[in-house]
N, C-alpha and C positions, 0 to 999 in steps of 0.2 A: 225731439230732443230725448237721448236716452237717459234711464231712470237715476244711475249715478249721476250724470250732467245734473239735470234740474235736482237732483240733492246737495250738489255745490255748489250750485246758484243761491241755495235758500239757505246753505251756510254761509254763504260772502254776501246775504243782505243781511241777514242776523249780526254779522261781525260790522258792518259798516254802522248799525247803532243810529241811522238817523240821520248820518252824520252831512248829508247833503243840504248845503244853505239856499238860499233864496234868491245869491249874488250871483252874475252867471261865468265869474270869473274862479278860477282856483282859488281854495285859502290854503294857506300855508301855516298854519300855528299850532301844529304840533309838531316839527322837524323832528319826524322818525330817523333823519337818517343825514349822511354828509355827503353833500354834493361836489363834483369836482365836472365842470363843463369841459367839454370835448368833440371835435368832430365824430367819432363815435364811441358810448358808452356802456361801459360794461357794470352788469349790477352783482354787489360784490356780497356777500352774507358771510360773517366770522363771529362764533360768538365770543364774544368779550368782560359781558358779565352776566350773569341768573340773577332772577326775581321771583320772590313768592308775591303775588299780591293780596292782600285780606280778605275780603270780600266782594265787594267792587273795581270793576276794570276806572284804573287810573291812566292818566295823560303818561306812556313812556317815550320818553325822546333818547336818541343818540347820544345827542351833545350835554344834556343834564343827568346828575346822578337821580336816580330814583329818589321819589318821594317820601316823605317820611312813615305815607300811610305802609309801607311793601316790608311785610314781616321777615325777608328772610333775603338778602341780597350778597353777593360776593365776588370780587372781580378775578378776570383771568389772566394774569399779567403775562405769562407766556404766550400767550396767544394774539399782545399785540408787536410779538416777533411777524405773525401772520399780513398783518398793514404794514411791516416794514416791507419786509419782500416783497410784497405786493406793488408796492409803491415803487420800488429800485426797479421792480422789471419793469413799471411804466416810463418809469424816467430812461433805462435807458434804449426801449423800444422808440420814445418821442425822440430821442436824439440820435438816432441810426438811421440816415439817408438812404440805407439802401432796406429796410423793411416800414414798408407802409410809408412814404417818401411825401410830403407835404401835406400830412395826416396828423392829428395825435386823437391818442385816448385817454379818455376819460371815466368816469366811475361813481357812483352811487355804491356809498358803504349802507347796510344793516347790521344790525344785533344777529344772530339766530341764536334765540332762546329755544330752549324744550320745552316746547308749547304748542300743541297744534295749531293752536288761537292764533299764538304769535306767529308763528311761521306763514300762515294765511293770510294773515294783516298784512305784514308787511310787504310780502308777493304781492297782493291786490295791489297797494301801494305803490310799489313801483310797477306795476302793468299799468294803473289807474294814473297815475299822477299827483303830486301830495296832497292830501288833504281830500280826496273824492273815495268812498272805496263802493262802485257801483261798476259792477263786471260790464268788460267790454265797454269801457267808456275812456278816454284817453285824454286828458286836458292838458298834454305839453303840448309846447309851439312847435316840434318839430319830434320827428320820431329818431333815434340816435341807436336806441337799446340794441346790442345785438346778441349779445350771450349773458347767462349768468355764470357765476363763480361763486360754487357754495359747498354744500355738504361734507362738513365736518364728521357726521351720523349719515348710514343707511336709510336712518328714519326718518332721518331732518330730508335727505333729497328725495325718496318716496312722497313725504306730505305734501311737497312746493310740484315736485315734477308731475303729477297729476293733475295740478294748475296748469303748471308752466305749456302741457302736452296740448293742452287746447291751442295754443297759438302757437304750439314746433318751437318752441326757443330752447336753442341748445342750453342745455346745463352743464357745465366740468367739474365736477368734483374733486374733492383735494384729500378729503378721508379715504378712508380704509376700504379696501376693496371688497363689495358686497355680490357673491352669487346673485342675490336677489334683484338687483339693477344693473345687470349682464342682461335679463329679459328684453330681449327688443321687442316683442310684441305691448309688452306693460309701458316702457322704457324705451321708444324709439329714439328719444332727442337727448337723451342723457349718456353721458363719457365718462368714464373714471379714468382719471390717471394713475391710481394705483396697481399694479399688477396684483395678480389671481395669490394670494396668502397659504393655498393649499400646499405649498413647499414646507409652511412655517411646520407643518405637522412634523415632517420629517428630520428637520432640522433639531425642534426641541425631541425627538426618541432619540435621535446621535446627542444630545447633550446630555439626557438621560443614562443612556446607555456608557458616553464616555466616562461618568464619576459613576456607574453603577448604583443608582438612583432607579429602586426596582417598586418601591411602595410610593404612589403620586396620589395628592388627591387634587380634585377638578372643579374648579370655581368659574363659569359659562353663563353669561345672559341668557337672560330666560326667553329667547325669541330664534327666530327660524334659523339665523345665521349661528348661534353658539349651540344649536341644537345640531346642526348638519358637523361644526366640529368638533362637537362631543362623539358622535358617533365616530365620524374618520379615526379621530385622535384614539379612541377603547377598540377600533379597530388595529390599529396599527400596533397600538401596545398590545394587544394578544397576540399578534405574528412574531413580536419581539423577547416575548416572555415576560414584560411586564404590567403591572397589577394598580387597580384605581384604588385608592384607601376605602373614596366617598367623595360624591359629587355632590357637589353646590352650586344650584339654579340660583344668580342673581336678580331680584327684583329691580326691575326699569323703575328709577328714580324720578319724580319731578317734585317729592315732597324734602326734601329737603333733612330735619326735625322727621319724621313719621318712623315711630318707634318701629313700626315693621321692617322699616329697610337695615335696621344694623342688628335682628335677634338674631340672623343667618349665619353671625361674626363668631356668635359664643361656642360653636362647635370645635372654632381655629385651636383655640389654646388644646382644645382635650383629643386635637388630630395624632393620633402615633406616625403620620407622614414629617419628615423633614422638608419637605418637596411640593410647593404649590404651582398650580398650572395656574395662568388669572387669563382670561379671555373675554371679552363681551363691549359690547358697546359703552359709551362714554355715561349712557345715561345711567347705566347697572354698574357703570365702575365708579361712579359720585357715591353710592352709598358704601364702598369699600373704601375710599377716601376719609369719610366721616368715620365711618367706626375705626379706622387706624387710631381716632385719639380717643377712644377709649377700650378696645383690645390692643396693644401696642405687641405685635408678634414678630417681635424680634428674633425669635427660636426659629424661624423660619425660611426657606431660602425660595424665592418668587421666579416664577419664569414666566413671563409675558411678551405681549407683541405690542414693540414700539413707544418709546413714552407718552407722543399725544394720545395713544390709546389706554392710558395707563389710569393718568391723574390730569382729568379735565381745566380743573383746578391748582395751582400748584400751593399747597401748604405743606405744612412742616410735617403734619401728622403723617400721612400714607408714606413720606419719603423714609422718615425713621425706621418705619414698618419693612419700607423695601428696600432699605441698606443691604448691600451684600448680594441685592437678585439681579437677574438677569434680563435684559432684553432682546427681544430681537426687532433689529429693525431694516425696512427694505435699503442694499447701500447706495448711496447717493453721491454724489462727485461734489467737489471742490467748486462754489460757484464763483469764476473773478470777481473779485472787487465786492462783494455783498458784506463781506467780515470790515473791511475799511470802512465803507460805507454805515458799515450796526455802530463802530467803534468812534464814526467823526459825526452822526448826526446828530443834531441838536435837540436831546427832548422839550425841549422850553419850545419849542419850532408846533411840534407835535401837541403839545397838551393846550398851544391855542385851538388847533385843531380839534384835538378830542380830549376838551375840557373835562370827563370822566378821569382824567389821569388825577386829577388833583384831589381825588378823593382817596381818603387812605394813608396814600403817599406824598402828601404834600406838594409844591408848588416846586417844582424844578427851574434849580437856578442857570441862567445862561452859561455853556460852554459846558455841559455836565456830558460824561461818556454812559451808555451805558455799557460799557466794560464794568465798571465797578457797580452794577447791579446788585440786588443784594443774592445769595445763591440759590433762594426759590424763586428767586425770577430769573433766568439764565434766558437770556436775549444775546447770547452771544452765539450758543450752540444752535447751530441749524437744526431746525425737527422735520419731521418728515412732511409735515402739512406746510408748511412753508417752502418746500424744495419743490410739492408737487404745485402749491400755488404759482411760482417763478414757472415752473413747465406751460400750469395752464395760461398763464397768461400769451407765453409765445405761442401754445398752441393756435388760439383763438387769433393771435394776430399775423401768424405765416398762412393761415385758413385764407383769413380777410385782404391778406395780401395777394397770395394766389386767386382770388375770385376777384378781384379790380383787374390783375395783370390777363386775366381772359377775358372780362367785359371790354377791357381799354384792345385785345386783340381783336373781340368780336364785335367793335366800334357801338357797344349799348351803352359805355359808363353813363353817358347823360351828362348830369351839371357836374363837371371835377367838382368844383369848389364845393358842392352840399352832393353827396353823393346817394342814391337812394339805395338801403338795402334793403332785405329780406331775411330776419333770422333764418327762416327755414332753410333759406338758400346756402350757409353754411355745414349743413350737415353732411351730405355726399363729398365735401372737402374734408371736413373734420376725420368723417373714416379714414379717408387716404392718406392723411395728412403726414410727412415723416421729415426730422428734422432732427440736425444735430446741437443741441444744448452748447451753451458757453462752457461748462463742464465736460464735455468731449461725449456726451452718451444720449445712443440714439433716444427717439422721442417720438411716439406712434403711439394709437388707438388701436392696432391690428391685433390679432388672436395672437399671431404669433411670439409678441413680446412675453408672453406668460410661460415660454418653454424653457429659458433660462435663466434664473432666479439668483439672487446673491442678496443674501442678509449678512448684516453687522451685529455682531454680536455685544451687547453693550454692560456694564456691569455696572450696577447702580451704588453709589457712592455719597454716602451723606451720615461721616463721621469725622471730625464732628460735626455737630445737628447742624443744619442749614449750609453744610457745603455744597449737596445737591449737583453733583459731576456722575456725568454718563462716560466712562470711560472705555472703548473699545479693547475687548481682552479677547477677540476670536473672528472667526469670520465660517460661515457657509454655502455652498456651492452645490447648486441642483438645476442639475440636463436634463437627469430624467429619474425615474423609480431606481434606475441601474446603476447613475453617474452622479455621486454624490458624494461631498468630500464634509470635513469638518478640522479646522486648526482652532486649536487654544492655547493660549498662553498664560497656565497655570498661576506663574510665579507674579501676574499682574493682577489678581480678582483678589478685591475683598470681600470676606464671607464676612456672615454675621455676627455680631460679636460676642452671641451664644455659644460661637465655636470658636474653638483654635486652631482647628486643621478643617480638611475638606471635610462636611459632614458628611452621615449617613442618613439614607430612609430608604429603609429594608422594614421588611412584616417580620423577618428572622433574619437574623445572623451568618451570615457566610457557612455555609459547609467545609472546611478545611479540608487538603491533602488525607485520605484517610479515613473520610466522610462521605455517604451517598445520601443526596435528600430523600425523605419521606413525607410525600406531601401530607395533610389538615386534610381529614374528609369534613366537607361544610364549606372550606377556607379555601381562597384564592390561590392560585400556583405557588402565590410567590410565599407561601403560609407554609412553614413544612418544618421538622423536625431533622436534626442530624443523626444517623446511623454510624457505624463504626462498622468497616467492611469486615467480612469473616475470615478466617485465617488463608484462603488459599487467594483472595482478590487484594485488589487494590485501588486504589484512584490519586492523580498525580495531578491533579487539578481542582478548583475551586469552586463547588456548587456542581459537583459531579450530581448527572441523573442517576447513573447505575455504576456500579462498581465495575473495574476488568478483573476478571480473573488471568491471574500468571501462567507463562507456558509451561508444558509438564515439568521441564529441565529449571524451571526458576520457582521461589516461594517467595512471600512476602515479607518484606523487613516488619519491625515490631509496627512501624507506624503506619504501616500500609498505604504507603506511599510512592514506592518502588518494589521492584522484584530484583531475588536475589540470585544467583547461578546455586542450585544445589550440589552439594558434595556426594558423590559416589560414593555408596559405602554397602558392606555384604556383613551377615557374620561372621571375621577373621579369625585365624589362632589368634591374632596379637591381640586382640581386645579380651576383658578379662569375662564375656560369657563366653566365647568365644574359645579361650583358653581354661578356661573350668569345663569346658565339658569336653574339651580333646583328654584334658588330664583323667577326665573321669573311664574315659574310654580306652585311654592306655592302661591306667589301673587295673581295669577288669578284663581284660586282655592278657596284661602282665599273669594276672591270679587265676583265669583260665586254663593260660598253658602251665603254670604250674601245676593246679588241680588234676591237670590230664599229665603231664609226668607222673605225680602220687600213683596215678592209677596204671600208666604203664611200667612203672616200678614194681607196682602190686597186685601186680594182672594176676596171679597165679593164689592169691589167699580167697577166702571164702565170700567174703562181702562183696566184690567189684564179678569176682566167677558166679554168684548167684543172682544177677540181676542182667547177663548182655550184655559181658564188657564191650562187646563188639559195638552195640547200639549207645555205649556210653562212651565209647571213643568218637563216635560220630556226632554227638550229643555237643560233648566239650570242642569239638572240632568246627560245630557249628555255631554254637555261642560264641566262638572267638573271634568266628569271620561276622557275626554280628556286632560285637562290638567296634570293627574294627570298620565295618561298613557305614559305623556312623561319622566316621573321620569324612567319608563322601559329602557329606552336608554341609562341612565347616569349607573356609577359605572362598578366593573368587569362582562362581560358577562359571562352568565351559560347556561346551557342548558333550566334552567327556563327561564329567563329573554329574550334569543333567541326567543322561540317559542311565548312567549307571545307579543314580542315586537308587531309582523307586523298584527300578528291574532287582536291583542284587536282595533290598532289604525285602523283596515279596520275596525272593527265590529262596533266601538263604533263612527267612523266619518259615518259610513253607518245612524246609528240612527239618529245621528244630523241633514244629511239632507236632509232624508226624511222625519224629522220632520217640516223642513223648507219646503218641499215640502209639507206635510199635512197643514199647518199655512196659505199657498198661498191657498191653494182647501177650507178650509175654508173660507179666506176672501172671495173668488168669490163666492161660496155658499150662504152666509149670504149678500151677494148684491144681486144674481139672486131672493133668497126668499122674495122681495119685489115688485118681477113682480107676472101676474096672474099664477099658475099653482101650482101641489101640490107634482111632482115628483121630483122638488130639493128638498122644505122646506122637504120630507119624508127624502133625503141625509143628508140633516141637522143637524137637528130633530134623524136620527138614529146614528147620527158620523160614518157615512161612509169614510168620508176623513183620519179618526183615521187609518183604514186599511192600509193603505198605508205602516205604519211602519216596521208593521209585515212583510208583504210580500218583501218590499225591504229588511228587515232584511234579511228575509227567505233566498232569493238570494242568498246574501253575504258569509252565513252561509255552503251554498252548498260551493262555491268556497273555502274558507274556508280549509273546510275540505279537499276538493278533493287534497289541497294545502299540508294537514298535512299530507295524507295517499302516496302523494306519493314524494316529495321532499322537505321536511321540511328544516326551517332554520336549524344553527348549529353554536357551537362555532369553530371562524378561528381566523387566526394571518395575518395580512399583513407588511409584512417583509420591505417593500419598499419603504412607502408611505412617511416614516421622520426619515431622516437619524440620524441613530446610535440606533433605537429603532425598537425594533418588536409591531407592537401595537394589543391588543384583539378585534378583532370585531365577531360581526354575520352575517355568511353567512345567506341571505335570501332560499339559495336552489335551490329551482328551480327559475326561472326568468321570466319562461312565466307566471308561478298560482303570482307572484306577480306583474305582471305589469296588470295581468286581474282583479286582486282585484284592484290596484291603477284604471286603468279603467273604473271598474264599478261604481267604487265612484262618479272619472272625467262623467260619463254619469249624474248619479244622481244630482250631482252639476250643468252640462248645464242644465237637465229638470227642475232644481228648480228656475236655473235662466229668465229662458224662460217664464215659467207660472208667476213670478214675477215680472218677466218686463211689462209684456201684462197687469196684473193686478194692476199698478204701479198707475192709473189714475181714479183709481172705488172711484166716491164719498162716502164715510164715515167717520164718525167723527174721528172713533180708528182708521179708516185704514192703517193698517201697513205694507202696501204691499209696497209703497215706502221702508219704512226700509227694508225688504225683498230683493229686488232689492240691495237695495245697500250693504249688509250682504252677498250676495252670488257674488255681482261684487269681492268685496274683498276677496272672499273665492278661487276664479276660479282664482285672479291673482295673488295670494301668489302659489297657486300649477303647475299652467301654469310658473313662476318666480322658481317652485323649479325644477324642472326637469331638465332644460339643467347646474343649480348651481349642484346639486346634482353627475350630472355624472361628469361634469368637476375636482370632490375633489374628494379626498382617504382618508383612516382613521378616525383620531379622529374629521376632519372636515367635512366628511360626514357626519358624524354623528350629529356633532353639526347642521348641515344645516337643516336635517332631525327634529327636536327637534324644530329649531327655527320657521319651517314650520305648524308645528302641533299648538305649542304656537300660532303665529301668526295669523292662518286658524281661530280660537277658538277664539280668541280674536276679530275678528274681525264681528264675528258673535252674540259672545256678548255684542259689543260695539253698533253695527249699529240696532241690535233688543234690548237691554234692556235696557240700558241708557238712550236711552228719554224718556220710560215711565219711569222710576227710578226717572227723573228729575220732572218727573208731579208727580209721588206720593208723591215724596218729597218734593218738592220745591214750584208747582203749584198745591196744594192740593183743592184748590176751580173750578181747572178744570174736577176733578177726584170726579164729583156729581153728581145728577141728574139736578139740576136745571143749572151748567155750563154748564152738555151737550145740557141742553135744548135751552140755550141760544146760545150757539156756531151753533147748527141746526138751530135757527129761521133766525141767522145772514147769514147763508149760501141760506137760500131761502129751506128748509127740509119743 
C-alpha cells in the first residue's frame, strides 16, 4: 500500500472515533443523511447549512438542526433550490418510459460542509453504510450506489475524489469549473459539468473596456485556481491598456467570527478604483459576505462570476454591497416545467422531509408557494448549480441507460429485476456520453464543449434592501481569442446608488481633444498627466498617446483639436508694411531724380564741376535704380521678381559703391595734382579713377552669373514662420553665391570707406571727402545692423527688413553726399561762384 493510501487509512480510523459496536448488525442513530430507496442510487452532497463546532465533534444529523453546543451555524436557503432540481429530474427520469424503462432512481442526500473532517465522514459513510466508518467495509443489503453528485467547491470534490478514486466511482460536479480537476491523471473518475471559465477573462476586459473602466482592483482566493486567474486576468489587462489598482488575496474561510478574515475589507473603502473584480471560491467569498455588514461599499460597482459563486449564503449584507454589480454567468436554457413545478410545490411536503427547514423560518403552512419567498431566498430564479445538477443527473442516467441497452445486446444483463453494476464501468460512457437537454442544448463531457462559450450577463439588483433580482442586461459570445462579441443594454442596469450616471475608475481623468498623455514615471500606464499639444500639432481624440502634427498647408485651431487650411499670404503693397515701405521707396526715388535734375541744371557752377559731375550723375542714377529695386521685394513672388530681386540689388549697390570709391580716388587725385609731378594730373586729366566702375562691376557680374548658372533663387512657401498662414517667399538658392555677392559688396563698402576716411582731412574748398566718410560709415552700419536682424526673422519680416535695409543704405548715401551741396546750390547760391570760392580760399590762407 502506497504512503498516501495508508495515511488515509489512519485518517478514516481516526475519524470513525471508535465508533464500531459489538452488534454485528448496522446501527443507525445518527442519520447523517436522507434516504430515498431506489433500484439504483445516487449519492447526492449539497451544502445546506455551516457549522462551527466548539470543541468537541458532536452528533450532526441531516434531518436535525444543530445542537446547541455549535458556536456558529447558518442556513443556505438558496441552495435548497439545489434539492428542488434535483428532485424534478428524478421524478421525471422515473416517469420517462423510454430512459431507464422499468428502473427508477434513487438517492442518498448529505450536508457538504467545509470541513475536511466532514467531508470524509460522510464519504466513508456512504461508502461504509450508516453508522460503520471502517474503510472498505460495506454493511448494505445490496450494493445500488453508482455515482456521486457533489462539489459545489474544487476543494470540496478534490477532498471526497481522492476517497472516492480508490473505488473509480464517478463523481459529477455541479460547481464551478476547476483547471485543477481537469487532471485525469489526479482525477480520473471525476466530470465537471461546467465548462472551461477562461472566456470569463475576456468577457469582463470587453466589459471593462465597454464603460472605459481602466483603474480595477482585484479581490482572488488565495489558492491555485484565483492565482492562475490573477495572472491571465494582469495579463490580458496589459495587452489592453488597462491597470490593477491593488490586488487582494482572500483568505479561505472556515472560521466564520476570525477577525483575520474581514481586516482584508478596510482597504475597500480607501480604493481610488470604482471597479471591483471578486473571484475565488465559495469558502474565500463567505468572508466577503460577512464583512459586507460591516464595510457596506456601496461606492462601488462588483464584477463577478455567477451568483452561486458570489454569496454562498444568501443574507442581506453582501447583497446591499453588490447592488448595482455585475455578473456573469455561464447561459443556460429554459428547463420545461421546473418554474411550475418551484411554483406548485408544496413546502410543508419538504420540511417533513428535511425538517432543518423549520428552523429560522418557521413551520410552513399547507398550500404555501415559493413564489412568494422572501427576496434573499429567491427559489424561483434558476442558478447555475441547479441547471448543472438537472444536466448531471441525466448525465448519469443516459450513461446507465446506454450500458443496460449493451449489456441487454450482449445478452450479460443477468437478474433484470436487481441488476448488477459496476461504478467504474460507467466511466468510458460518461466520456462519450452526448445528449440533448429538455432545454434544447447539447450536453457532453468532451473537450470540445469548452470552444464556444456564452455568458449572461447579469445585474445585480437589491434596492430596495431585500429585493435581491438578478436581472439580465447583456450577453457574451466567445469562438475563439478572434470571435468575440459583447451586447448591453445600458438603459436596463442599475448602478449603485453612489452614482447617478455610469461611473468612472480611472487613475486620471480623460485626456481631451487637445490633450496628449504624459505618462507617472513610478506609476501604472494608466497614471499620467495631460499635455496641451504645441502650436503646429493636434489630436482629435480621447486619451491621445502622441499628438499629430498638421500638414504644411494646415495649422491648428486654438484648441488643437483640428487643423485648419492656411491662408496664402506675401508682403503685399495693399497691407500697410507693405505699403509703407513702397511709399518709402517712391519718396526717395521721387527726391532722387529731383536732386539729379538740381544737378543737371547746375552742371556748369563750381560745386557739382569740382567733385565729377560725371560720377555724380552716375551716383544719383544709381540710388534711384536702388530704391526703386526695392519695389522687387514687395507684391506676390514669380519667378521674375525672384531672380531679379538679389541679381539687380548686388549689381546696382555694386555701382553705387564703387562710384563712391571712384568720387574718394578723385578727390585725392585732384589734391595730389597741386604737387610737382605730371603722372597723377595724367590720372586725372584721363579719368582713370572712372575705371573703377566697370571693373568692380565686372566682378560682381561674374559672381552673378556664376550665381544664376548654377543655383538660382526660386519661388518657396514658408509654412511656419506666422501661424495660420503659408506665406510666398524667394528662395535665394544657393547660399554660398549669395553671401559672396553680399561680401563682395561688404569688401567694397570697407575699401571705400577706408580711402575716405584717410582722405577725410585733404584741404579743398568742395572737398567732399568728409561727406564721403560719413556716407559710407552709414552705409557699413545699416548692413553690419542687417545681418544678424535679417537671420533672426522669417517670412514677410525678412523681407521687410531686407527692403528697409536697402531703403535705408540708399538714403543714406544720398543724404550724407547730396544734400549739402543741394543746400549751397539752393539756399547758399552766392557760395556756389567764382568769386565766393575765391573768397572762401583767400580766408583759408590758398
Amino acid at each position: 500500500m502506497s504512503l498516501p493510501l495508508i495515511f488515509l487509512y489512519l485518517l478514516l480510523q481516526a475519524l470513525s472515533n471508535s465508533q464500531v459496536k459489538n452488534d454485528e448488525n448496522c446501527l443507525d442513530y445518527l442519520k447523517p443523511s436522507v434516504f430515498r430507496d431506489g433500484d439504483l442510487v445516487l449519492g447526492v452532497f449539497f451544502p445546506l447549512y455551516y457549522m462551527e463546532p466548539e470543541r468537541e465533534m458532536i452528533q450532526l444529523s441531516f434531518l436535525l438542526k444543530p445542537e446547541y453546543k455549535v458556536v456558529a451555524s447558518w442556513w443556505l436557503w438558496k441552495n435548497y433550490q439545489h434539492v428542488l432540481a434535483f428532485h424534478f429530474a428524478i421524478q421525471e427520469i422515473n416517469k420517462n418510459p423510454h430512459l431507464l424503462p422499468n428502473m427508477s432512481l434513487g438517492y442518498q442526500f448529505y450536508n457538504g460542509f467545509p470541513s475536511d473532517q466532514f467531508n470524509l465522514w460522510s464519504t466513508l459513510h456512504w461508502l461504509s453504510g450508516q453508522g460503520i466508518f471502517v474503510p472498505n467495509y460495506n454493511c448494505k443489503k445490496q450494493d445500488k450506489s453508482v455515482a456521486i453528485i457533489a462539489g459545489t467547491t474544487a476543494t470540496f470534490s478534490a477532498e471526497i475524489g481522492t476517497l472516492l478514486e480508490l473505488y473509480k466511482i464517478p463523481q459529477i460536479t455541479h460547481g464551478p469549473f476547476d483547471p485543477l480537476l481537469s487532471d485525469k491523471d489526479r482525477f480520473p473518475s471525476l466530470h465537471q459539468m461546467a465548462t472551461s471559465d477562461s472566456a470569463v477573462v475576456h468577457g469582463m476586459i470587453s466589459l471593462l473596456l465597454h464603460f472605459g473602466w481602466t483603474w480595477v482592483a482585484l479581490f482572488v482566493s488565495d489558492d491555485m485556481k484565483g492565482e492562475q486567474f490573477l495572472r491571465y486576468f494582469e495579463a490580458e489587462m496589459v495587452k489592453k491598456g488597462l491597470c490593477v489598482a491593488f490586488t487582494q488575496k482572500l483568505p479561505a474561510t472556515k472560521r466564520l467570527y476570525a477577525s483575520t478574515d474581514i481586516t482584508f475589507m478596510t482597504g475597500i473603502s480607501l480604493s481610488s478604483a470604482n471597479v471591483h473584480i471578486l473571484y475565488g471560491e465559495v469558502r474565500s467569498l463567505i468572508s466577503v459576505d460577512f464583512a459586507g455588514g460591516y464595510f457596506l461599499t456601496v461606492g462601488k460597482v462588483w464584477i463577478m462570476v455567477a451568483k452561486w459563486n458570489i454569496v454562498v449564503h444568501e443574507t442581506y449584507r453582501a447583497l446591499h454591497s453588490f447592488h448595482g454589480g455585475f455578473s456573469f454567468s455561464p447561459h443556460k436554457g429554459e428547463i420545461p416545467g421546473l418554474k411550475h413545478f418551484l411554483k406548485t410545490v408544496d413546502p410543508s411536503h419538504y420540511q417533513k422531509t428535511f425538517t432543518s427547514l423549520n428552523y429560522e423560518i418557521g413551520d410552513c403552512p399547507p398550500n404555501t408557494s415559493l413564489e412568494f419567498s422572501p427576496g434573499d431566498i429567491d427559489i424561483m430564479t434558476l442558478s447555475d448549480s441547479s441547471y448543472f445538477i438537472y444536466n448531471a443527473v441525466y448525465a448519469v442516467a443516459h450513461a446507465l441507460h446506454k450500458m443496460f441497452l449493451e449489456k441487454v445486446e450482449m445478452g450479460s444483463l443477468g437478474d433484470a429485476a436487481q441488476p448488477k453494476l459496476l461504478p467504474w464501468q460507467l466511466h468510458p460512457l460518461l466520456k462519450k456520453i452526448q445528449f440533448r437537454n429538455s432545454a434544447g442544448y447539447d450536453i457532453s463531457f468532451h473537450e470540445t464543449r469548452h470552444d464556444v462559450v456564452q455568458y449572461d450577463i447579469q445585474n445585480i439588483v437589491n434596492f430596495p434592501v431585500g429585493l435581491g433580482l438578478m436581472v439580465n442586461i447583456g450577453k457574451f459570445f466567445s469562438k475563439s481569442s478572434h470571435d468575440q462579441a459583447l451586447v448591453i443594454n445600458e438603459e436596463m442596469i442599475e448602478w449603485p446608488i453612489a452614482f447617478k450616471e455610469t461611473p468612472q475608475s480611472v487613475c486620471s481623468q480623460s485626456c481631451g481633444p487637445g490633450f496628449r498623455k504624459v505618462p507617472q514615471e513610478g506609476r501604472p500606464v494608466c497614471c499620467y498627466t495631460c499635455t496641451f499639444c504645441t502650436d503646429r500639432d493636434i489630436s482629435n481624440q480621447t486619451d491621445a498617446e502622441q499628438c499629430i502634427p498638421c500638414a504644411d498647408h494646415e495649422y491648428p485651431n486654438m484648441e488643437r483639436n483640428r487643423c485648419l487650411p492656411k491662408l496664402v499670404t506675401f508682403l503685399a503693397f495693399e497691407e500697410s508694411l507693405g505699403m509703407a515701405l513702397a511709399c518709402m521707396a517712391l519718396c526717395f526715388s521721387v527726391l532722387t531724380a529731383a536732386i539729379l535734375w538740381v544737378f543737371v541744371k547746375h552742371r556748369d557752377t563750381p560745386i557739382i564741376k569740382a567733385n565729377n559731375r560725371t560720377l555724380s550723375y552716375i551716383l544719383l542714377i544709381t540710388l534711384l535704380l536702388c530704391f526703386l529695386c526695392s519695389l522687387l521685394f514687395l507684391g506676390r513672388p514669380n519667378t521674375a521678381t525672384c531672380l531679379l530681386q538679389q541679381i539687380t540689388f548686388g549689381l546696382v549697390f555694386t555701382v553705387a559703391v564703387s562710384t563712391v570709391l571712384a568720387k574718394t580716388i578723385t578727390v585725392i587725385l585732384a589734391f595730389k595734382v597741386t604737387k610737382p609731378g605730371r603722372t597723377i594730373r595724367r590720372f586725372l586729366v584721363s579719368g582713370a579713377s572712372n575705371s573703377v566702375i566697370p571693373i568692380c562691376f565686372l566682378i560682381q557680374l561674374v559672381l552673378c552669373g556664376i550665381w544664376l548658372g548654377t543655383s538660382p533663387a526660386f519661388t518657396d512657401t514658408d509654412a511656419h514662420s506666422e501661424h495660420g498662414h503659408i506665406i510666398l517667399v524667394c528662395n535665394k538658392g544657393s547660399a554660398t553665391a549669395f553671401y559672396c555677392v553680399l561680401g563682395y559688396l561688404g569688401s567694397l563698402a570697407v575699401a571705400s570707406f577706408t580711402v575716405a576716411f584717410l582722405a577725410r582731412n585733404l584741404p579743398d574748398t568742395f572737398n567732399e571727402a568728409k561727406f564721403l566718410t560719413f556716407s559710407m560709415l552709414v552705409f557699413c552700419s545699416v548692413w553690419v545692423t542687417f545681418l544678424p536682424v535679417y537671420h533672426s526673422t522669417k517670412g514677410k519680416v525678412m523681407v521687410a527688413v531686407e527692403v528697409f535695409s536697402i531703403l535705408a543704405s540708399s538714403a543714406g548715401l544720398l543724404g550724407c553726399i547730396f544734400l549739402p551741396k543741394c543746400y549751397i546750390i539752393l539756399l547758399r547760391p552766392e557760395r556756389n561762384s567764382l568769386k565766393g570760392l575765391k573768397k572762401r580760399a583767400s580766408s583759408k590762407g590758398f
